[in-house]
Structure formats: structure tokens, C-alpha cells
N, C-alpha and C positions, 0 to 999 in steps of 0.2 A: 734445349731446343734443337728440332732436327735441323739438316742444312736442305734447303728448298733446291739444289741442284747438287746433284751429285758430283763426287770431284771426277778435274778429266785427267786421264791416265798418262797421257805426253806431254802434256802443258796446254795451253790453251789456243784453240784453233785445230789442236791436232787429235778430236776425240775419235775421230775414226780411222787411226792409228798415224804412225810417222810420215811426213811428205814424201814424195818423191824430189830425188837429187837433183829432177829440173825444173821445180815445179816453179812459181815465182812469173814474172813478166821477162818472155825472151830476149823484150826490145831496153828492155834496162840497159842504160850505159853503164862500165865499168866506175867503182869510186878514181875518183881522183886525187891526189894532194894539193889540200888546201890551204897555203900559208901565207901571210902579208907579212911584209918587212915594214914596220912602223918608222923606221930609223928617220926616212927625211921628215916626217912628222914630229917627230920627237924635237929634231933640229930647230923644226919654226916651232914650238911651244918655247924653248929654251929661249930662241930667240926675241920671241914676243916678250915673256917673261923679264930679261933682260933690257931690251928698249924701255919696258915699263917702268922701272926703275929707275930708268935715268943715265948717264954717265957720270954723273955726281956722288951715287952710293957709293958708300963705303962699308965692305960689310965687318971689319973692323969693328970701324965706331958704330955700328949697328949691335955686337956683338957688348960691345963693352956698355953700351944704354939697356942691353936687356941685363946682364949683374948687376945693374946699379939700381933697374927695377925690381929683381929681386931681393936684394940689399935690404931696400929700400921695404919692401912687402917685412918681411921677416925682422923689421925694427923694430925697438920701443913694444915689445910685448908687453903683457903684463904678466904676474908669477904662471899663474892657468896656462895663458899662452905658450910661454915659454918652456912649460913642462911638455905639454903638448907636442912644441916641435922638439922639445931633445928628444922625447919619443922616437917620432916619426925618422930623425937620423937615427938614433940607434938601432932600428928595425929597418935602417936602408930602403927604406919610402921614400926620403930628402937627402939631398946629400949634405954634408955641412956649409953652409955660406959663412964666411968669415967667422965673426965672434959670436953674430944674431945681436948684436946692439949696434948696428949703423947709424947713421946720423941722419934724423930727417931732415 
């Protein structure tokens, strides 16, 4: 199928050959640099984030209840299961969690 418009030879806009070097709008301002410093921003989200928590967290025992829900996930398989996840460590998908018999 033929092409309904022929191609243009400069690229587009410029079929009746190349611009001139002034052509454009004279009263254009120059670009300028444009940059934001997020930094104090960042401060108050950290700090929000913080307040929101509390003074009470511990990210400690935060840390140590999320192993013990993995622990816990990865328990009491049954044979399928278990084959399953030795898979998934062996192919370094999981990492190994203990022995995979936790105690529920």
C-alpha cells in the first residue's frame, strides 16, 4: 500500500528545506535551571513517619516478631511442602530459615 504523503526530506516541519539559525520566537527567554532541593521535605516525612510510630517502637523486637512470623509461616509442612521449599532455598528464591520445623 502506497504512503498517502510523501516523506519529508529534513524531518518534519522542515519540507521546504532547513530553518533559518533565527527563526523561532525572538522574545523567548533563555532556558533556565531547574532544580528543587527535596531535602527539608524529606526531613518532615521521616519525621512524621517517626512521631507515627510512637516513642515506644522498638525496631528490635519489631525485627525479631517478623522471624518468628516467618518461622512460624514455614512450619509444620507437610512432605509436598517441604519439598517445595527446599526447592525454592536451593534455587536461592528463600533463604534457609532455621531447620523449617518451628514450633507452632
Amino acid at each position: 500500500m502506497a504512503s498517502q504523503n510523501p516523506p519529508l526530506t529534513d524531518g518534519p516541519g522542515e519540507a521546504d528545506g532547513p530553518r533559518p539559525a533565527d527563526a523561532g520566537r525572538p522574545d523567548a527567554p533563555a532556558l533556565v535551571d531547574f532544580t528543587i532541593d527535596l531535602t527539608a521535605q524529606e526531613v518532615l516525612r521521616q519525621a512524621q513517619v517517626l512521631s507515627a510510630l510512637g516513642s515506644d517502637w522498638d525496631p528490635m523486637e519489631a525485627l525479631r516478631g517478623e522471624e518468628a512470623a516467618y518461622a512460624l509461616l514455614y512450619s509444620g509442612l507437610d512432605d509436598e511442602q517441604q519439598r517445595v521449599y527446599d526447592d525454592l532455598v536451593a534455587s536461592g528464591v528463600l533463604p534457609r530459615r532455621g531447620d523449617g520445623s518451628a514450633a507452632a
